[in-house]
C-alpha positions as CSV (number, residue, x, y, z in Angstrom):
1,X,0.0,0.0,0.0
2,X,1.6,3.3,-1.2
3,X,1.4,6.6,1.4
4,X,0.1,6.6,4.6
5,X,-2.8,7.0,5.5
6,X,-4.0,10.0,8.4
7,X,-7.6,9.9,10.2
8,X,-8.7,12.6,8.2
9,X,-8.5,10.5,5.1
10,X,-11.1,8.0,6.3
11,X,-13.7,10.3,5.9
12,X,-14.7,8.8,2.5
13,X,-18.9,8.2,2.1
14,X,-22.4,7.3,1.9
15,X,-23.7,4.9,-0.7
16,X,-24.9,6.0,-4.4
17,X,-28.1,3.5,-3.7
18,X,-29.0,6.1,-1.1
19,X,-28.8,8.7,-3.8
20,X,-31.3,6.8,-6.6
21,X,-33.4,6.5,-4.2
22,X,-34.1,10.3,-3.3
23,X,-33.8,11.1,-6.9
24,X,-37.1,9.4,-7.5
25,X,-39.0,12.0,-5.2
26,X,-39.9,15.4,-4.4
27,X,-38.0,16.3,-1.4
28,X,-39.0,19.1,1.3
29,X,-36.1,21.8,1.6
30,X,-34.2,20.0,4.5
31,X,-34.3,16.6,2.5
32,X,-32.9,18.4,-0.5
33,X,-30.1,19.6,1.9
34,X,-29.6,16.0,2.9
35,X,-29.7,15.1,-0.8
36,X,-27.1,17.4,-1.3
37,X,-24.5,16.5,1.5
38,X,-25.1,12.8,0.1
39,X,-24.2,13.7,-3.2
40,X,-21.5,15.6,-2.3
41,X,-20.0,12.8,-0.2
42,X,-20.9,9.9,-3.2
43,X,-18.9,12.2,-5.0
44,X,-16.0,12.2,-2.3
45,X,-16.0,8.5,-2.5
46,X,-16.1,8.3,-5.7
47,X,-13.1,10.2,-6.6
48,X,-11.4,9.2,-3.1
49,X,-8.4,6.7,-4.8
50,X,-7.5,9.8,-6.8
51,X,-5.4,10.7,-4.0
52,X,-3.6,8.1,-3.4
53,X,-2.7,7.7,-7.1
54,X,-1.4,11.0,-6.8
55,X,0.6,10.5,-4.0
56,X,2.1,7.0,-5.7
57,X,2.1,9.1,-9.1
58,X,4.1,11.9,-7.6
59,X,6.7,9.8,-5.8
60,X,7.1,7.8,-8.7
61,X,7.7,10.8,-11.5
62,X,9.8,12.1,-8.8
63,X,12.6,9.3,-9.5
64,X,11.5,9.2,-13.7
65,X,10.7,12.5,-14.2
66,X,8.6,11.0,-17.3
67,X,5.5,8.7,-17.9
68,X,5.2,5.7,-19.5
69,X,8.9,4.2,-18.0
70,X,9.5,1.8,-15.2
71,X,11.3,2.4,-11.6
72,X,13.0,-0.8,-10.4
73,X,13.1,-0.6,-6.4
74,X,16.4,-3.0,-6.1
75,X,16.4,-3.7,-2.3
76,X,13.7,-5.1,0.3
77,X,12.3,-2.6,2.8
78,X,13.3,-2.7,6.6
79,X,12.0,-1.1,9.8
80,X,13.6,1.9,8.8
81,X,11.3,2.7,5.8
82,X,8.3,5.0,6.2
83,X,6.9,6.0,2.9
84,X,4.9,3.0,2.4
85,X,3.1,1.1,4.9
86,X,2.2,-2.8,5.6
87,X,5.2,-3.1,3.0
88,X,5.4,-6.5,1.4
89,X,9.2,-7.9,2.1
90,X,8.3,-10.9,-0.2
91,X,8.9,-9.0,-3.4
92,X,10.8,-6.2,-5.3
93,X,8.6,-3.7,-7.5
94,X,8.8,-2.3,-10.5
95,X,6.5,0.8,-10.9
96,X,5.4,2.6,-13.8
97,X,3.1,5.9,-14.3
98,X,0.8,5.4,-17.6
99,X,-0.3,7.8,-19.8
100,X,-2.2,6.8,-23.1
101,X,-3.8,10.0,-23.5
102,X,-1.7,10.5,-26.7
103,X,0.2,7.5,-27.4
104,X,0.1,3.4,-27.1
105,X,2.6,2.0,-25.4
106,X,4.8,-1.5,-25.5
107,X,6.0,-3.4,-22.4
108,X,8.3,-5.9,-23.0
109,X,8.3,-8.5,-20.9
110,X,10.9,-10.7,-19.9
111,X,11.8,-14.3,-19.6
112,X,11.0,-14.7,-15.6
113,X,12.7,-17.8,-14.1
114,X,10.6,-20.2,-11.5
115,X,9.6,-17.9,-9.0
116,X,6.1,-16.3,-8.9
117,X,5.8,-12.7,-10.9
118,X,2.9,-10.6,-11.9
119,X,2.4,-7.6,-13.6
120,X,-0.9,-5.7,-12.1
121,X,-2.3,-3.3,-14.6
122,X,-4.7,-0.6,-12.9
123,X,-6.7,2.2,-14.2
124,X,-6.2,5.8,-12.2
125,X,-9.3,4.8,-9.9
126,X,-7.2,2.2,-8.6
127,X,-8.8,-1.3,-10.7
128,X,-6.4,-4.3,-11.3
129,X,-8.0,-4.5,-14.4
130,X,-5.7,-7.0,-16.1
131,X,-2.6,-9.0,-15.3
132,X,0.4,-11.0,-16.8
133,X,1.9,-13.3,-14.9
134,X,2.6,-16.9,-14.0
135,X,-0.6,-17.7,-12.7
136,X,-2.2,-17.0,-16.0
137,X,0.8,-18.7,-17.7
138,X,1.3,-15.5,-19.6
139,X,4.7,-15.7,-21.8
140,X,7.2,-13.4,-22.4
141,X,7.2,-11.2,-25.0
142,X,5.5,-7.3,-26.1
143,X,2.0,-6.3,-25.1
144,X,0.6,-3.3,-26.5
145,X,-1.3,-1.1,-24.2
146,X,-4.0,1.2,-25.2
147,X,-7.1,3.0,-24.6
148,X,-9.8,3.1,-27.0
149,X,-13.3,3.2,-25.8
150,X,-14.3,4.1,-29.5
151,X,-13.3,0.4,-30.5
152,X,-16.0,-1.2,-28.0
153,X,-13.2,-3.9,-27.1
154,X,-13.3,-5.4,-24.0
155,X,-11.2,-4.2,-21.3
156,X,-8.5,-6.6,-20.2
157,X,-6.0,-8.6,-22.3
158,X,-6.3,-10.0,-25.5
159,X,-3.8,-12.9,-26.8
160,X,-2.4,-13.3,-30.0
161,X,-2.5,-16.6,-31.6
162,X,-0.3,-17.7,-34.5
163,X,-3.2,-16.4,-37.3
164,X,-3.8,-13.0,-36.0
165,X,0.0,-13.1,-35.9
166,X,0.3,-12.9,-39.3
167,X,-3.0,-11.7,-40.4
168,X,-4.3,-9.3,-37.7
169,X,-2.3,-6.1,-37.6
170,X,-3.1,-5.9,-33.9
171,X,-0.8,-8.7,-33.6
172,X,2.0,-8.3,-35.7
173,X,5.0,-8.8,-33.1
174,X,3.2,-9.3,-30.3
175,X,1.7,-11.6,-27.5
176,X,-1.1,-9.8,-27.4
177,X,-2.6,-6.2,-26.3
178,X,-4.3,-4.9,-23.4
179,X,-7.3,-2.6,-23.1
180,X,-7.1,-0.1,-20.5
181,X,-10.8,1.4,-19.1
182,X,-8.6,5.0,-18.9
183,X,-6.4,7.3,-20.0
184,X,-4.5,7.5,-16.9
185,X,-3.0,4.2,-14.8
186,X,0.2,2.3,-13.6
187,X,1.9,-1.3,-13.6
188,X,3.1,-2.2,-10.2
189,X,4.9,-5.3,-10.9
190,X,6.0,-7.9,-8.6
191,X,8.8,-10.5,-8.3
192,X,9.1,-13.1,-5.4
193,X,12.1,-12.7,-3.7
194,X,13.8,-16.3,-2.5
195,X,15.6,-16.7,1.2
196,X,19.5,-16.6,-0.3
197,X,22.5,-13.9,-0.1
198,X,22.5,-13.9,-4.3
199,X,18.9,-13.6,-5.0
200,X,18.7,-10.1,-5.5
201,X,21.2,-10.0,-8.4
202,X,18.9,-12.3,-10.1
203,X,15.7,-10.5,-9.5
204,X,18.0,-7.3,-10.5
205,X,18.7,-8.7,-13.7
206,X,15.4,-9.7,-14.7
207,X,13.9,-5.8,-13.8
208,X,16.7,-4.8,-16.4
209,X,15.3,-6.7,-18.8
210,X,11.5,-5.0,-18.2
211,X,11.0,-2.3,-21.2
212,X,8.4,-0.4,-21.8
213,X,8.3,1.9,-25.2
214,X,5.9,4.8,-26.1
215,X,4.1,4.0,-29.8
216,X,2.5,6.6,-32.2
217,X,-1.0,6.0,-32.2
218,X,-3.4,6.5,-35.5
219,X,-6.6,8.0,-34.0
220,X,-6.0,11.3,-32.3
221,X,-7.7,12.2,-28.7
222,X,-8.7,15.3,-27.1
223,X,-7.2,13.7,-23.7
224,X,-4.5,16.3,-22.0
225,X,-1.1,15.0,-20.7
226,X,-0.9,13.6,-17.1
227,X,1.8,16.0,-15.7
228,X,3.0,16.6,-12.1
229,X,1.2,19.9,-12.5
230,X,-2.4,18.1,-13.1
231,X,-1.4,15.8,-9.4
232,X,-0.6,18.2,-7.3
233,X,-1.1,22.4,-8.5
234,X,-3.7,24.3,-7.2
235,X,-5.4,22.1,-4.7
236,X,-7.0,22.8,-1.8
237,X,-5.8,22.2,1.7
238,X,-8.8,20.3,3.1
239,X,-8.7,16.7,2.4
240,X,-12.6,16.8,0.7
241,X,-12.2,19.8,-0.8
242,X,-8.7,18.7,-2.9
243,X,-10.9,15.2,-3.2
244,X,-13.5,17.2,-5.0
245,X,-11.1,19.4,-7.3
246,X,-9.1,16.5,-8.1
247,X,-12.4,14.7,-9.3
248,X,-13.4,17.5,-11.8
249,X,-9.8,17.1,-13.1
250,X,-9.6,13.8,-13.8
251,X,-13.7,12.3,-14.0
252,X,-13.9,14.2,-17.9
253,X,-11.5,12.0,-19.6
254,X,-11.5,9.0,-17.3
255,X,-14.7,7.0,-17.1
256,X,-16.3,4.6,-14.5
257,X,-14.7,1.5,-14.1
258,X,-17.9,0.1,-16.0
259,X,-19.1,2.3,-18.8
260,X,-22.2,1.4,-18.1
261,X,-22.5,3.5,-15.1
262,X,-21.3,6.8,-17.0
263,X,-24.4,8.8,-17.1
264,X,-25.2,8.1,-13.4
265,X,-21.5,8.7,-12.4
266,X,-22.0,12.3,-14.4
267,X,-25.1,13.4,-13.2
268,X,-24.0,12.6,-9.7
269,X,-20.8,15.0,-10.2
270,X,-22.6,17.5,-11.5
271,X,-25.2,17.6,-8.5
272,X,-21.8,18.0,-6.7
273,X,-21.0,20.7,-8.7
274,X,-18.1,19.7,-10.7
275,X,-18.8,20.6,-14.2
276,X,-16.3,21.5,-17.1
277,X,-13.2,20.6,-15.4
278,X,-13.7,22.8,-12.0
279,X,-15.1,22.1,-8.3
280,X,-18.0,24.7,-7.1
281,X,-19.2,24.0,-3.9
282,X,-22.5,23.1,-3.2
283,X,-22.6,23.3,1.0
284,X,-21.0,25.7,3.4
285,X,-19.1,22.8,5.2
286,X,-18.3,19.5,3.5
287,X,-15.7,18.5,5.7
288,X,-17.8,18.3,8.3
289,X,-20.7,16.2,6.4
290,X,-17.6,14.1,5.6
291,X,-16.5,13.5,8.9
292,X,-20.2,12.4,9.5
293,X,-19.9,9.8,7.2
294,X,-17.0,8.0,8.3
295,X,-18.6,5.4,10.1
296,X,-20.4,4.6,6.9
297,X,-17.6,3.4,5.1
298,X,-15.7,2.5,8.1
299,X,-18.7,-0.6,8.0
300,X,-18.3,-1.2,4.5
301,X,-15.9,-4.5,5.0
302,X,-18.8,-5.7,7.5
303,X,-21.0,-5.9,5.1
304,X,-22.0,-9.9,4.0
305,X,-21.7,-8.8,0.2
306,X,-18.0,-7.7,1.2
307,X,-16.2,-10.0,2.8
308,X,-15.8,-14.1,3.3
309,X,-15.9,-15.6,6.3
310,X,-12.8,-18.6,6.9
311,X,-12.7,-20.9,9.9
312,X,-10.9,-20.1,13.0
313,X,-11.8,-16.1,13.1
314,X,-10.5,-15.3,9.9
315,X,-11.9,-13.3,7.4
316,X,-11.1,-11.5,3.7
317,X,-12.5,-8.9,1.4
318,X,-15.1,-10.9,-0.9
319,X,-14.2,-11.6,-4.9
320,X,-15.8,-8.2,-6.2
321,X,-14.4,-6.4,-3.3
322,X,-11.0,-7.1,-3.8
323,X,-9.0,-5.8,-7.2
324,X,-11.4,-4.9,-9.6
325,X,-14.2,-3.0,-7.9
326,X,-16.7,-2.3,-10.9
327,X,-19.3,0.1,-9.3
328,X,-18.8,-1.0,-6.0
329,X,-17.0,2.3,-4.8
330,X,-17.7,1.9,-1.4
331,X,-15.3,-1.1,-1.3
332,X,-13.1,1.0,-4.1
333,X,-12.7,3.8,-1.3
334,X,-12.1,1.4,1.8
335,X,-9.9,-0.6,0.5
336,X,-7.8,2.1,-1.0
337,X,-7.2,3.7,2.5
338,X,-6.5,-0.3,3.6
339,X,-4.2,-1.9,0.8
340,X,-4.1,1.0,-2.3
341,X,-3.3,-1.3,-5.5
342,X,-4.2,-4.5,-4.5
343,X,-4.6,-7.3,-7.0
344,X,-7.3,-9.7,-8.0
345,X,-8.5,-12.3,-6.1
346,X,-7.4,-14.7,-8.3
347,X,-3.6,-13.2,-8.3
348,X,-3.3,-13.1,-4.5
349,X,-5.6,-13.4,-0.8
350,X,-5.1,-10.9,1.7
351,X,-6.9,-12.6,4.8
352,X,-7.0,-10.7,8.8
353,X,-7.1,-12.2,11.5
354,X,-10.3,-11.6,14.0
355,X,-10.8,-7.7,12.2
356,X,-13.0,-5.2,13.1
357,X,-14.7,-3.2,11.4
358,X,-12.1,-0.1,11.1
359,X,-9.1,-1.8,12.3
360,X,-6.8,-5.4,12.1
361,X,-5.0,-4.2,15.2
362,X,-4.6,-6.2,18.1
363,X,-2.5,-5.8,21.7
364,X,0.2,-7.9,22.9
365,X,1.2,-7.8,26.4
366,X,4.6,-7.3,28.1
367,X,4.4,-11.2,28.6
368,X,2.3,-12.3,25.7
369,X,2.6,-14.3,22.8
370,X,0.2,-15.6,20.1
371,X,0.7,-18.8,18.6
372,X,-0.4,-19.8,15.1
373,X,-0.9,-23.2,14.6
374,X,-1.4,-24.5,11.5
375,X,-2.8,-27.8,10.7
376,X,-1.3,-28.1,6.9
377,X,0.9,-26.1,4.5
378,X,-1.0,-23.6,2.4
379,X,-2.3,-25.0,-0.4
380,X,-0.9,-22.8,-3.2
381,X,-0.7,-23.3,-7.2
382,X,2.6,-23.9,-8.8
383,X,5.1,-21.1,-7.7
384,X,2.9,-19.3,-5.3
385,X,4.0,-18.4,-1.6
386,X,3.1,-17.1,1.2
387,X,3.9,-15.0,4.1
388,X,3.2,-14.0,7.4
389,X,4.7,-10.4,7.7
390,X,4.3,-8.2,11.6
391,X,3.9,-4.3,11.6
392,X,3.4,-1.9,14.7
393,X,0.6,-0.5,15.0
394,X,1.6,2.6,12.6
395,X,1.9,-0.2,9.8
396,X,5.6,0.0,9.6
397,X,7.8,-3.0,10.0
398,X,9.7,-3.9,13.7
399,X,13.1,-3.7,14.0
400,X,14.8,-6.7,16.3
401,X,18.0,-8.5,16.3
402,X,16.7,-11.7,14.3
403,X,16.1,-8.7,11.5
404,X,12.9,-10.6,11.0
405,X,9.5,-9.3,9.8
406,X,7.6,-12.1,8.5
407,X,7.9,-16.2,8.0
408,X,6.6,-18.1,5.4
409,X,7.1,-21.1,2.7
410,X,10.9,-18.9,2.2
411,X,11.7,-19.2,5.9
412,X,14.0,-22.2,8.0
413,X,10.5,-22.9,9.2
414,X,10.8,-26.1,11.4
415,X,7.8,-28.9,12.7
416,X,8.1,-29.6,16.4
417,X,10.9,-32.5,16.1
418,X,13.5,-29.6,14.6
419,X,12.6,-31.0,11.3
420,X,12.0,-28.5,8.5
421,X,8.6,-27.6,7.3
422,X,9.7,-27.2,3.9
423,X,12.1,-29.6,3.4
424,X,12.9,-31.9,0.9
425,X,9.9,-34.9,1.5
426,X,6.5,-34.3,1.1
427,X,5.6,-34.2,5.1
428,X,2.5,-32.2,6.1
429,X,1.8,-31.9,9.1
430,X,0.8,-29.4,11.7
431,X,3.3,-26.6,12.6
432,X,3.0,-23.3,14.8
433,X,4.6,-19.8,14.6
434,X,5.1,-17.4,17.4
435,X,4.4,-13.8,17.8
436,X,5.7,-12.4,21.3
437,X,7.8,-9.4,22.5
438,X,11.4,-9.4,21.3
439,X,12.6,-8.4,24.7
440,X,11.6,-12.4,25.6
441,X,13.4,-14.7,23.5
442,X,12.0,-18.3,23.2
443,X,13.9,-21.6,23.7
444,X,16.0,-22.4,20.6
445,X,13.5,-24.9,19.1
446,X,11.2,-21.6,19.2
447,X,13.5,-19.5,17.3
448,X,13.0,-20.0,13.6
449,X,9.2,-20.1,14.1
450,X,9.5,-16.9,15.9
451,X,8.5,-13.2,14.8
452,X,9.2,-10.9,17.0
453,X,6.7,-8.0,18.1
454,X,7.7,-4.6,20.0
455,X,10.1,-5.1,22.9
456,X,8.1,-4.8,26.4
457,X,4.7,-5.1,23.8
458,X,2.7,-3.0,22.3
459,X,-0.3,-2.6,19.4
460,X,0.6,-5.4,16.4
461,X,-1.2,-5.5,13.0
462,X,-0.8,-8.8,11.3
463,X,-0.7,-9.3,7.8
464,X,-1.5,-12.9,6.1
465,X,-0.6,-13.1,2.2
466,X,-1.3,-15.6,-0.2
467,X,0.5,-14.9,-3.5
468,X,-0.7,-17.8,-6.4
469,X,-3.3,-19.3,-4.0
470,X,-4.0,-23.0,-5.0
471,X,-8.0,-25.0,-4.8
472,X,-7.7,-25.2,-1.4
473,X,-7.7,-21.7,-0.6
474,X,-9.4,-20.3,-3.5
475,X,-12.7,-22.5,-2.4
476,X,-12.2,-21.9,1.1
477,X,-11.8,-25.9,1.8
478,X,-8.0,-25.3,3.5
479,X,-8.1,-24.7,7.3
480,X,-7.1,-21.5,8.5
481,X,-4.3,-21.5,11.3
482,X,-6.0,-21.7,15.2
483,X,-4.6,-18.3,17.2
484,X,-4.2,-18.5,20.7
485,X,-3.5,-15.6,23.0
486,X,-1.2,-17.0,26.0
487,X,1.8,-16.2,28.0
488,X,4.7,-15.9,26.4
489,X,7.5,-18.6,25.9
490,X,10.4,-18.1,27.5
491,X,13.8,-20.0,27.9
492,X,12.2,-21.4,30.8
493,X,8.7,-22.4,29.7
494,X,8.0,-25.9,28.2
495,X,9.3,-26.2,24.9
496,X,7.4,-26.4,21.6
């Protein structure tokens, strides 16, 4: 998740149901005041992931200082980096900022040895709208990436076959292309790091192999330029105000996820009072109608149409809550505040432990511990992996002499007879991990199943990741771990 996110960012919504419904009436002069601050907030929410697009856009172009080319982050992040929080230590990224507003554009993509990759196309509103990768068994090769919603294509990837290879000029020295739903977007790719000292050169000289090439286009667009300019100039202070003028910016040339919900999408900004490219306010105080409707969306995840229920207290953001969001901008906003540029369902899981419904916090004691136990290996599909990575309760990793933030299938991860979890047989049998204070280091048969939390405890945010998730977990039939809550394990405690 890129940027961090303050309280006043949470403000986000009320539902657009809750506008189509007063639309159909006549309402007295306080309900059309209430109609108005629901607008206005549908309208927040609706062009909420702007901001955090901006914020990934800007810090992005700041190390470019173009579109359309890719940075390669070349080393793992640590406790001592604070620009993006719950980072993911499994992978390195390669980030780009996409403009098609005047030209197509080629990536190249390379030959990717066996370790799990993706690349995660999203549209500026924050939709994984396509990906390339391993679980797909995409190949390497050029994609052409483009955006025209004259052609009526559908949005996603298209594969070349041999034919169209030689007789569709789509195809002509490609794999295939990919329809983008706007203008404005970004590839967040992802390789899988593996546990050794010489990984990283690998993974460095696959990312040098990534290209990505600007082509001239044959139909001509009245779409301006995405500059630095258009992100940040002449914005407002307040957090629903810059949402608002950000909105009329971007909402003329970038559609609705779904085109089908363009007219209501338009009719509903221009209630709000964006209209040719500018933000006129419609109420005296829309920060404070927007602070009323944070608990609105701070709900939306409890909602049965958003999330899945797994065994054993744990729970994930349902299939069209998670990646590609169609009109569900409730979900779009939340989850955007909760994990900006997540992927589809189908790509990765992102399960939480016992969550509520504004926070995956929990406390651990001066002399507590929590203890996963898991009755199998995660079932995953051929190269997936997963991880179990521990942040504070700012979201940032913890430092501790093991230099440890998360275990997984990577990890010296042992069973309780000091025989490894992942080892070369096919044993698969129950195994715990431990979560407790790094001040109170376990007996040595505890150690490589250890995490370690703050020293003398503290708030902990867990974070469970799938990447590549086999049957098992994609039809819920593989049993989450059991967490217990208990004293911690010391030297002197019984042993595992």
């Amino acid at each position: 998740m890129i940027g961090r996110p303050s309280a006043i960012h949470i403000f986000l919504v009320s539902t657009i149901s809750m506008v189509a419904c007063l639309e159909h009436i006549n309402p007295s002069p306080d309900e059309a005041t209430i109609f108005s601050l629901i607008r206005k907030l549908t309208t927040t929410q609706y062009g909420y992931p702007l901001v955090s697009y901006a914020t990934f856009a800007l810090r992005t172009l700041a190390r470019l200082k173009s579109t359309n080319s890719f940075y390669h982050l070349r080393e793992l992040t640590t406790p001592e980096t604070t620009a993006v929080v719950r980072p993911n230590v499994d992978t390195l990224y390669s980030a780009s900022v996409i403009d098609l507003s005047h030209h197509d554009v080629i990536v190249d993509v390379p030959v990717v040895d066996a370790r799990f990759w993706v690349f995660p196309f999203y549209d500026v509103y924050g939709n994984n709208y396509a990906n390339l990768g391993n679980v797909f068994n995409s190949s390497a090769g050029k994609y052409l990436l483009r955006y025209s919603p004259s052609s009526n294509e559908t949005v996603g990837v298209q594969l070349c076959d041999e034919t169209q290879s030689e007789e569709y000029e789509d195809c002509r020295g490609l794999r295939g292309w990919i329809n983008a739903p706007t203008p404005y977007g970004a590839i967040l790719a992802r390789l899988v790091v593996k546990n050794n000292g010489t990984d990283l050169d690998k993974i460095h000289a696959i990312q040098d192999q990534i290209h990505i090439s600007t082509v001239p286009r044959k139909r001509t667009q009245k779409i301006p330029p995405l500059t630095v300019s258009m992100l940040n100039s002449s914005l407002s202070s307040d957090p629903a105000t810059r949402i608002m003028q950000m909105t009329a910016r971007f909402a003329p040339h970038n559609p609705p996820r779904n085109i089908s919900d363009l007219a209501r999408v338009n009719r509903n900004l221009k209630a709000a009072g964006i209209r040719d490219g500018v933000y006129r306010p419609q109420v005296r105080n829309l920060t404070a109608a927007a602070v009323t409707a944070a608990a609105t969306v701070s709900k939306a995840f409890a909602l049965p149409a958003n999330h899945i229920d797994f065994d054993n207290d744990w729970q994930s953001v349902s299939d069209t809550a998670q990646g590609d969001f169609n009109t569900n901008y409730e979900m779009r906003a939340f989850v955007t505040n909760w994990a900006y540029l997540i992927v589809d369902n189908i790509v990765a899981l992102y399960p939480m432990y016992d969550p509520t419904a504004s926070s995956s916090v929990h406390e651990l004691g001066a002399n507590e511990a929590y203890v996963f136990t898991f009755n199998r290996k995660p079932a995953l599909a051929k190269n997936g992996f997963w991880s179990l990575t521990l942040y504070n309760a700012d979201k940032f990793l913890i430092k501790n002499s093991l230099n440890r933030s998360s275990l997984g299938d990577r990890s010296n991860l042992t069973y309780a007879d000091g025989m490894p979890v992942y080892g070369d047989d096919d044993r698969d049998e129950p195994f715990q991990l431990l979560i407790q204070p790094a001040d109170i280091e376990p007996p040595a048969n505890w150690t490589s199943n250890w995490l370690p939390g703050p020293s003398g405890g503290g708030q902990i945010d867990i974070n469970l990741r799938f990447y590549g998730p086999g049957e098992g977990l994609q039809d819920g039939s593989w049993e989450y771990p059991v967490v217990e809550k208990q004293q911690a394990i010391s030297s002197t405690s019984a042993q595992k």
